[in-house]
MMTF fields as JSON, N, C-alpha, C and O atoms, coordinates in Angstrom:
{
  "mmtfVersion": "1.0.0",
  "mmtfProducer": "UNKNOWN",
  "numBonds": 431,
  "numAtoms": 432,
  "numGroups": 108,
  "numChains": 1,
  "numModels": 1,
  "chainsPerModel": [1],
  "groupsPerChain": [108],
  "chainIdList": ["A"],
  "bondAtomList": [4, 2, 8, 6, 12, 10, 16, 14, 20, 18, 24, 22, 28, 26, 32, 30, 36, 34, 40, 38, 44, 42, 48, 46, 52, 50, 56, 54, 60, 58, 64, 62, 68, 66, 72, 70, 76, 74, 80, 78, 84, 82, 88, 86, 92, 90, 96, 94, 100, 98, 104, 102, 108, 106, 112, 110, 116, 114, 120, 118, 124, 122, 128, 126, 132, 130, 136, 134, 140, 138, 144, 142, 148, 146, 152, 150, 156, 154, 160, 158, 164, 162, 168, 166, 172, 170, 176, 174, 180, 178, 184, 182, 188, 186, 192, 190, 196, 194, 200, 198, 204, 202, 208, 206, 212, 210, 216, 214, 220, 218, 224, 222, 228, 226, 232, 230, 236, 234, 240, 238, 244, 242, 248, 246, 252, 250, 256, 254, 260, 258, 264, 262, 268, 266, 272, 270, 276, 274, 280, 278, 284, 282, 288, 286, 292, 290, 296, 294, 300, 298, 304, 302, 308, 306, 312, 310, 316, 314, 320, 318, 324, 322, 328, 326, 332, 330, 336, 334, 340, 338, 344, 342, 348, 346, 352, 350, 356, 354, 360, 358, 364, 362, 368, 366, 372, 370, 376, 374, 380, 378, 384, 382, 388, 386, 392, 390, 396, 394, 400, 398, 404, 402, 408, 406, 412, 410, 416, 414, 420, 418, 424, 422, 428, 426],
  "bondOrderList": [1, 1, 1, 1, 1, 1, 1, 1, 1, 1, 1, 1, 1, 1, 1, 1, 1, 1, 1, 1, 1, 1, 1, 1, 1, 1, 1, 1, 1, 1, 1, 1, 1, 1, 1, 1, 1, 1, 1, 1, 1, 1, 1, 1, 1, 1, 1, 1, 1, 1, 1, 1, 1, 1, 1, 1, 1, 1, 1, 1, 1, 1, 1, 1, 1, 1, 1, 1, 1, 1, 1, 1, 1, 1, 1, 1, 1, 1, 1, 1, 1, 1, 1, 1, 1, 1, 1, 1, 1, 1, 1, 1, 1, 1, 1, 1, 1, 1, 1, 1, 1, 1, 1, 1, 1, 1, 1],
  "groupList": [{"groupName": "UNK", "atomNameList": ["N", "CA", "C", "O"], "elementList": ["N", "C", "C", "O"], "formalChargeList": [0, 0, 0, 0], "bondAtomList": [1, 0, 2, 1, 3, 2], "bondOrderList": [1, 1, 2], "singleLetterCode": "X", "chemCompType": "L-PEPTIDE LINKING"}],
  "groupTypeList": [0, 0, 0, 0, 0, 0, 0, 0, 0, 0, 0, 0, 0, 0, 0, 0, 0, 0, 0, 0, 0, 0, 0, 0, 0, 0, 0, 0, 0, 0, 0, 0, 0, 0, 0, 0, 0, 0, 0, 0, 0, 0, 0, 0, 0, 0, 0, 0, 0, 0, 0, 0, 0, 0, 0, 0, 0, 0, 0, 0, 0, 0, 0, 0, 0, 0, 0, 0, 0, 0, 0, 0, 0, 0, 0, 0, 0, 0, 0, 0, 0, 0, 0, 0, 0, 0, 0, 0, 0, 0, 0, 0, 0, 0, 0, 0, 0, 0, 0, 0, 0, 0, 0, 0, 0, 0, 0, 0],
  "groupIdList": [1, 2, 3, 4, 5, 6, 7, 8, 9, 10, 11, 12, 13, 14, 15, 16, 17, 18, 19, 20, 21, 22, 23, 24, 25, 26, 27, 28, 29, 30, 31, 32, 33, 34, 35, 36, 37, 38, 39, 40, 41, 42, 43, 44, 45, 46, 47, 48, 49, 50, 51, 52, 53, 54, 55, 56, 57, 58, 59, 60, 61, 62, 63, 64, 65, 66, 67, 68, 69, 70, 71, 72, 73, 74, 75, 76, 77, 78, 79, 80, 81, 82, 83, 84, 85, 86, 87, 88, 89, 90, 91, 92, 93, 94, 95, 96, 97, 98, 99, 100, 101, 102, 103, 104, 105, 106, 107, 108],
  "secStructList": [7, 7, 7, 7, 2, 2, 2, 2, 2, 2, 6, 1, 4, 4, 4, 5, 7, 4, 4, 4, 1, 6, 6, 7, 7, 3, 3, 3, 3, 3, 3, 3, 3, 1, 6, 6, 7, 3, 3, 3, 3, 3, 3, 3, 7, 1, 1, 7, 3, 3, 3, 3, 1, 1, 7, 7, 1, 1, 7, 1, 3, 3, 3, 3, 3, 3, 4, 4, 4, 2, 2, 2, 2, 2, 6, 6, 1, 1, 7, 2, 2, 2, 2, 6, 6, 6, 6, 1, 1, 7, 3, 3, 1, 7, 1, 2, 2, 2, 2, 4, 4, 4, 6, 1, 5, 7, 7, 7],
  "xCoordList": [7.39, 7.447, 8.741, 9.297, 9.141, 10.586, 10.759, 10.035, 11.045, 11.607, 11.764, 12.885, 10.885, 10.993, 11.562, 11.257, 12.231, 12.9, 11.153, 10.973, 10.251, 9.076, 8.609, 8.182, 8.617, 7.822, 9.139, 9.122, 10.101, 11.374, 10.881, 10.301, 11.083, 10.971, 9.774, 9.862, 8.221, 7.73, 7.447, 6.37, 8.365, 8.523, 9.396, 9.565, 10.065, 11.156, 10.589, 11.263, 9.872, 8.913, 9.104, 9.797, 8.432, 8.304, 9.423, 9.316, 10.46, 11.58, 12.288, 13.478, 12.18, 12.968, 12.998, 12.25, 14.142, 14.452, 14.98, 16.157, 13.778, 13.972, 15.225, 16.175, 15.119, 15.968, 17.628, 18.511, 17.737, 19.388, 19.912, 21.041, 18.368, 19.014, 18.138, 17.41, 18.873, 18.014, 18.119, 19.265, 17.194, 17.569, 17.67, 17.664, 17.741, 18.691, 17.286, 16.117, 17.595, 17.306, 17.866, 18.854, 17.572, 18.289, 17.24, 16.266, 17.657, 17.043, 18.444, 19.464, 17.861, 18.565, 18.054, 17.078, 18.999, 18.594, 18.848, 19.691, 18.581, 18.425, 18.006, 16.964, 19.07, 19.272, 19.63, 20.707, 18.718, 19.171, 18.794, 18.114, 19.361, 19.862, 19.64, 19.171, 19.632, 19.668, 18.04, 17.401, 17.635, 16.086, 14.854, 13.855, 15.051, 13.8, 14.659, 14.56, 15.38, 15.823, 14.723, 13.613, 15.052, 13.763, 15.299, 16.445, 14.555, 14.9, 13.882, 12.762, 14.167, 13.409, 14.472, 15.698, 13.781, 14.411, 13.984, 13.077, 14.183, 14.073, 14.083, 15.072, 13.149, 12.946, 13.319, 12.475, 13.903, 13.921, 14.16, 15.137, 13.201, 12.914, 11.516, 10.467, 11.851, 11.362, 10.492, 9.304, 11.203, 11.755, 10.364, 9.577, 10.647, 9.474, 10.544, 11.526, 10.356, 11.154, 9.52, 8.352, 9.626, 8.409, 9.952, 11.097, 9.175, 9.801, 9.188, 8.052, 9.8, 8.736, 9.234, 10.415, 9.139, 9.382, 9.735, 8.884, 10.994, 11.53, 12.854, 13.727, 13.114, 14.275, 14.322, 13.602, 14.939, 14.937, 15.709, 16.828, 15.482, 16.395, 17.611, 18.476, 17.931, 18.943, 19.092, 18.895, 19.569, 19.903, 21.242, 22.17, 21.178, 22.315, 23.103, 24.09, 22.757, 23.882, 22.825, 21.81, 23.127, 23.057, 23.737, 24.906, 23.197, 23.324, 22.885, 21.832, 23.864, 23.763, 23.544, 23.882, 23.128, 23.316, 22.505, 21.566, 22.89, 21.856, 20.958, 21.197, 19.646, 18.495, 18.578, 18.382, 19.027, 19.274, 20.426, 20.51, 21.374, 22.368, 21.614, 22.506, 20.841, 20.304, 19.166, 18.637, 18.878, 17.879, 18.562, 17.864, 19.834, 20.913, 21.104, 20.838, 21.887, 22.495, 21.532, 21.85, 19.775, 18.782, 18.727, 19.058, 18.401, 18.017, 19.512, 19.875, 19.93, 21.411, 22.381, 23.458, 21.607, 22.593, 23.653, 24.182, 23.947, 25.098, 25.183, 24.247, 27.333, 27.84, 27.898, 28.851, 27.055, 27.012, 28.771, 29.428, 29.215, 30.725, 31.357, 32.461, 31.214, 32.091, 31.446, 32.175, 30.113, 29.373, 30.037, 30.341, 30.397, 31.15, 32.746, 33.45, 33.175, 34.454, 34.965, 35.929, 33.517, 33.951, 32.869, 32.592, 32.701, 32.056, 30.616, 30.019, 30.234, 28.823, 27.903, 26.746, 28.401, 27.171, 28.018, 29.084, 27.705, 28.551, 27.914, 26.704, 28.744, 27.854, 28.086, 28.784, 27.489, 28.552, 27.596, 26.38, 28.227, 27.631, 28.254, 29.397, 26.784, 27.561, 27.969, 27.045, 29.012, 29.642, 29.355, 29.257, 29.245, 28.857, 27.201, 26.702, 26.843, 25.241, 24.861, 23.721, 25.843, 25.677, 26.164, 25.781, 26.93, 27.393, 26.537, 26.239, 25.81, 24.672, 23.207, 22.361, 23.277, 21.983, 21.442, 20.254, 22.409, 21.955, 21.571, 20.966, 22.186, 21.73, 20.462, 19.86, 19.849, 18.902, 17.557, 16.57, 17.568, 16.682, 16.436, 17.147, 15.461, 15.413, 15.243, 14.116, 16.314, 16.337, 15.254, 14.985, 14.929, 14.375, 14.541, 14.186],
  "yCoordList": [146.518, 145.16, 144.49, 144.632, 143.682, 143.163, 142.144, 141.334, 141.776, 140.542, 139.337, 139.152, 138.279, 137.093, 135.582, 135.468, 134.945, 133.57, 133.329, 133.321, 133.184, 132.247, 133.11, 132.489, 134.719, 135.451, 135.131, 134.517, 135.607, 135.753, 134.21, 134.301, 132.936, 131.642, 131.374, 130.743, 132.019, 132.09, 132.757, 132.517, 133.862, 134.753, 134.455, 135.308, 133.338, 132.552, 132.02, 132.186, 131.61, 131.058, 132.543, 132.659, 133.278, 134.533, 135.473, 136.508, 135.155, 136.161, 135.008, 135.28, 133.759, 133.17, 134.153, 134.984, 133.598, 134.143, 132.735, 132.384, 132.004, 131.137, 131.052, 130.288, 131.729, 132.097, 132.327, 132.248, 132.636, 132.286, 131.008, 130.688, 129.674, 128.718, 127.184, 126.35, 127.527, 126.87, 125.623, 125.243, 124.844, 123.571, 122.875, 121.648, 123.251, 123.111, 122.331, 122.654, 121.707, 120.317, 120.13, 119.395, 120.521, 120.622, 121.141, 121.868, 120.589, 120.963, 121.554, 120.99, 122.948, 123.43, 123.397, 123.871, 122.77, 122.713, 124.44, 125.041, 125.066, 125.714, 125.589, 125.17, 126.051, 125.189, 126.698, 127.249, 127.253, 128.657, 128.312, 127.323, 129.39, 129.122, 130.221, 130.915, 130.914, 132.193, 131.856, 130.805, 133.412, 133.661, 132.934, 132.585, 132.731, 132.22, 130.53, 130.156, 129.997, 128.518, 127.581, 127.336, 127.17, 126.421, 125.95, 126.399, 124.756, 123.847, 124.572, 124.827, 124.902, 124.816, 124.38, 124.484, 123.937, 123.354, 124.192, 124.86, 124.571, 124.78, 123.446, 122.75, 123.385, 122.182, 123.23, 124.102, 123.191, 123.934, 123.05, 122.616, 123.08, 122.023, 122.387, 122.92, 121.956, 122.824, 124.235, 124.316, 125.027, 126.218, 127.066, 127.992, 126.151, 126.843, 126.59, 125.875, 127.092, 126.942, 125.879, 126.208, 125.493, 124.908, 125.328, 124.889, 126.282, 126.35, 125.131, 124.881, 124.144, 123.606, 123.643, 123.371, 123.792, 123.67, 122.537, 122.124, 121.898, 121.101, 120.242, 121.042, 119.5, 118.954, 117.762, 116.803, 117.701, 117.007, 115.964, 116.186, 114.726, 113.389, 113.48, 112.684, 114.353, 114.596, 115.472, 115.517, 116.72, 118.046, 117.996, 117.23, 118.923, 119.034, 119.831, 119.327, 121.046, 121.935, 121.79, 121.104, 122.45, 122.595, 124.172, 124.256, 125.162, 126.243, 126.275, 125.752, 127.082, 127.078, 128.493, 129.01, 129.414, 130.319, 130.993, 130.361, 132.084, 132.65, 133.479, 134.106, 133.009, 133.794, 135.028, 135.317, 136.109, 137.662, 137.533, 138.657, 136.9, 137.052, 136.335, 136.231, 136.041, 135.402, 136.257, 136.339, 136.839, 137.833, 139.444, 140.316, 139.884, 140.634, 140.573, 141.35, 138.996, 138.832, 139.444, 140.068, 138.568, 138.61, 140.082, 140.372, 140.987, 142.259, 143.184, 144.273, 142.534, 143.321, 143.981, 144.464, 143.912, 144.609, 143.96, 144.479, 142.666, 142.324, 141.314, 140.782, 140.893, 140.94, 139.116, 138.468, 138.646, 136.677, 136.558, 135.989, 137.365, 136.649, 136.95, 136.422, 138.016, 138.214, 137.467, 137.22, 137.185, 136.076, 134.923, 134.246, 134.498, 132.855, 133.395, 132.584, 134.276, 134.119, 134.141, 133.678, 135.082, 135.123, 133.852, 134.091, 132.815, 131.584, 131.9, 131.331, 132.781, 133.141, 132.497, 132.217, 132.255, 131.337, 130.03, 130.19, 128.933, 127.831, 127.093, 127.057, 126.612, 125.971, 124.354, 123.834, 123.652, 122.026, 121.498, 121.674, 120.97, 120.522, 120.815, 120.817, 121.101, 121.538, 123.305, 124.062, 123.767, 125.14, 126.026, 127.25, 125.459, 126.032, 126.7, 127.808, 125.728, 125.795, 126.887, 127.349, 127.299, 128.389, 129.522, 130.575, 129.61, 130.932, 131.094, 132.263, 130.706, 131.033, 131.418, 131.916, 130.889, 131.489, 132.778, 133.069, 133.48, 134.994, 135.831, 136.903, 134.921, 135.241, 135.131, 135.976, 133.64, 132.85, 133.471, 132.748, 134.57, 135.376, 136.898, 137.491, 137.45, 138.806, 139.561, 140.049, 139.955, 140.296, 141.972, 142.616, 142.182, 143.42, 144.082, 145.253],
  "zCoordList": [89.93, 90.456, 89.998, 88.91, 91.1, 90.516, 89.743, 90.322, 89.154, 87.851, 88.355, 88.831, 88.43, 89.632, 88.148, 86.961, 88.847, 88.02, 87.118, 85.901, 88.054, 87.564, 86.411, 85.438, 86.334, 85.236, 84.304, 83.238, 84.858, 83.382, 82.659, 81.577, 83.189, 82.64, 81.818, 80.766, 82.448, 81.6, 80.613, 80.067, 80.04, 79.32, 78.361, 77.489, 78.296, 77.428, 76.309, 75.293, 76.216, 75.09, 73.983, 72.973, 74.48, 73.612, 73.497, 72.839, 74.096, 73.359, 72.829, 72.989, 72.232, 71.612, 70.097, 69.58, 69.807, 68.302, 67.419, 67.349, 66.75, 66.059, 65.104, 65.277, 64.326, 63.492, 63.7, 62.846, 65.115, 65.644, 65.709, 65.337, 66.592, 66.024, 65.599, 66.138, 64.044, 63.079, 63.543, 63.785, 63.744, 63.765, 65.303, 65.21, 66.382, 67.622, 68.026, 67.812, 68.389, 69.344, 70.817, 70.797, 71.941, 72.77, 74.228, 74.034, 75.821, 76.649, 77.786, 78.183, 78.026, 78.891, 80.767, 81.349, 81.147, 82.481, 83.516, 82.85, 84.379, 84.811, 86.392, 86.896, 86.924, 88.63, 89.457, 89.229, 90.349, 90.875, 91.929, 92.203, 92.844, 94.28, 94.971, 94.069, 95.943, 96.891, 96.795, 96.859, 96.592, 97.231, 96.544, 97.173, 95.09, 94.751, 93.738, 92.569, 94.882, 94.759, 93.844, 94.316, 92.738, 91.974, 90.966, 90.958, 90.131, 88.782, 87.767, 88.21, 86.522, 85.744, 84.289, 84.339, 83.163, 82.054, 81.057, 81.554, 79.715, 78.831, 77.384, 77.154, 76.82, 75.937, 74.368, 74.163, 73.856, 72.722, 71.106, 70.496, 70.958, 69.525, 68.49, 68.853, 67.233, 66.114, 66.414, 66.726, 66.272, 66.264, 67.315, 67.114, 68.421, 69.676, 70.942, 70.742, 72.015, 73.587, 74.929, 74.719, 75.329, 76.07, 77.653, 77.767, 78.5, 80.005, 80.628, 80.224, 81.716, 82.738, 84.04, 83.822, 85.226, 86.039, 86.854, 87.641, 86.783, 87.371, 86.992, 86.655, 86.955, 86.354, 85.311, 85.591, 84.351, 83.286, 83.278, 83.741, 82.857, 82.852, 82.156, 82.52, 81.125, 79.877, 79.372, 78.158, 80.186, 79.431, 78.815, 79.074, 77.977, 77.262, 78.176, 78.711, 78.411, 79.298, 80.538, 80.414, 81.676, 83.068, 83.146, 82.771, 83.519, 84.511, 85.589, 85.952, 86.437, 87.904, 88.067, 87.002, 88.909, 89.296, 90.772, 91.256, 91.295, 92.491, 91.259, 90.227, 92.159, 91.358, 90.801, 89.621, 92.154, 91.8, 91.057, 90.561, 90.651, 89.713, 88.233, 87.391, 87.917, 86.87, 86.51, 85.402, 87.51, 86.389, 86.497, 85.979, 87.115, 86.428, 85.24, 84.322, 85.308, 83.845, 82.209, 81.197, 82.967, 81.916, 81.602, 80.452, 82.336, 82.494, 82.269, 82.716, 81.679, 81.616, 82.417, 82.068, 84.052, 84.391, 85.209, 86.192, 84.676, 85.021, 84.086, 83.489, 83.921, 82.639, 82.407, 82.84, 81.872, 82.114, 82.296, 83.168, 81.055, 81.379, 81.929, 81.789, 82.988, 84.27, 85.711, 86.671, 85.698, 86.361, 86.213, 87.195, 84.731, 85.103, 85.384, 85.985, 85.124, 84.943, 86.77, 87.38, 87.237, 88.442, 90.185, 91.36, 89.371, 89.714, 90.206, 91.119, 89.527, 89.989, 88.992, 89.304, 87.783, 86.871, 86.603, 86.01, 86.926, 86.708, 85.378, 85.156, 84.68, 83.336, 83.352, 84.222, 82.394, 82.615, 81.444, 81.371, 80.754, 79.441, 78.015, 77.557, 77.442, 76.024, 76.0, 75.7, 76.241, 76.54, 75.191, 75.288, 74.118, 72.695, 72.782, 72.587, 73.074, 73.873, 74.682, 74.719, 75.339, 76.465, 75.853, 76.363, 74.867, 74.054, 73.414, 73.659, 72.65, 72.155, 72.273, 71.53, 73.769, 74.422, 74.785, 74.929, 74.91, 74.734, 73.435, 73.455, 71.896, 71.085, 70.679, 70.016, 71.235, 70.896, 71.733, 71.867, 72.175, 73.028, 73.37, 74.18, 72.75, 72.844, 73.858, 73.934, 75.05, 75.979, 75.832, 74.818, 77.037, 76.601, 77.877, 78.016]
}
């Protein structure tokens, strides 16, 4: 079965890796486009992730991306930083924030 935005998102909760980042206070917005087009946010505060589906009044960062390029990136088989470098993941916010998000999650 294929890897859909809605299972990966709710699967975020549980590959967080607290311990990458101590402390972080912060909501990531998440805006995808092509086949399975949806908003979802990430709330990440004392040391849990809450996914919800829809859009948030005050995110810190904002990602953009096409769906099938966002669960590439997740699933490794395609490279996040040749995705932005080549305008396929757009970011806007806190950019520190977004370097760290792949640490902050145990891809599998």
């Amino acid at each position: 079965m294929a890897l859909t935005i809605k299972t990966l998102m709710e699967k975020m909760p549980g590959a967080f890796l607290p311990e990458k980042a101590p402390g972080l206070d912060a909501v990531i917005q998440f805006h995808f486009t092509g086949e399975e087009a949806s908003d979802w946010y990430a709330e990440i505060k004392d040391d849990k992730v809450a996914t919800v589906e829809g859009v948030h009044d005050d995110p810190k960062m904002t990602m953009t991306a096409d769906s099938a390029d966002y669960v590439g990136i997740f699933t490794g088989e395609v490279d996040g930083m040749a995705a932005f470098m080549q305008g396929k993941l757009k970011l806007a916010g806190d950019l520190n924030l977004a370097m760290k998000l792949t640490q902050m999650f145990k891809i599998r």
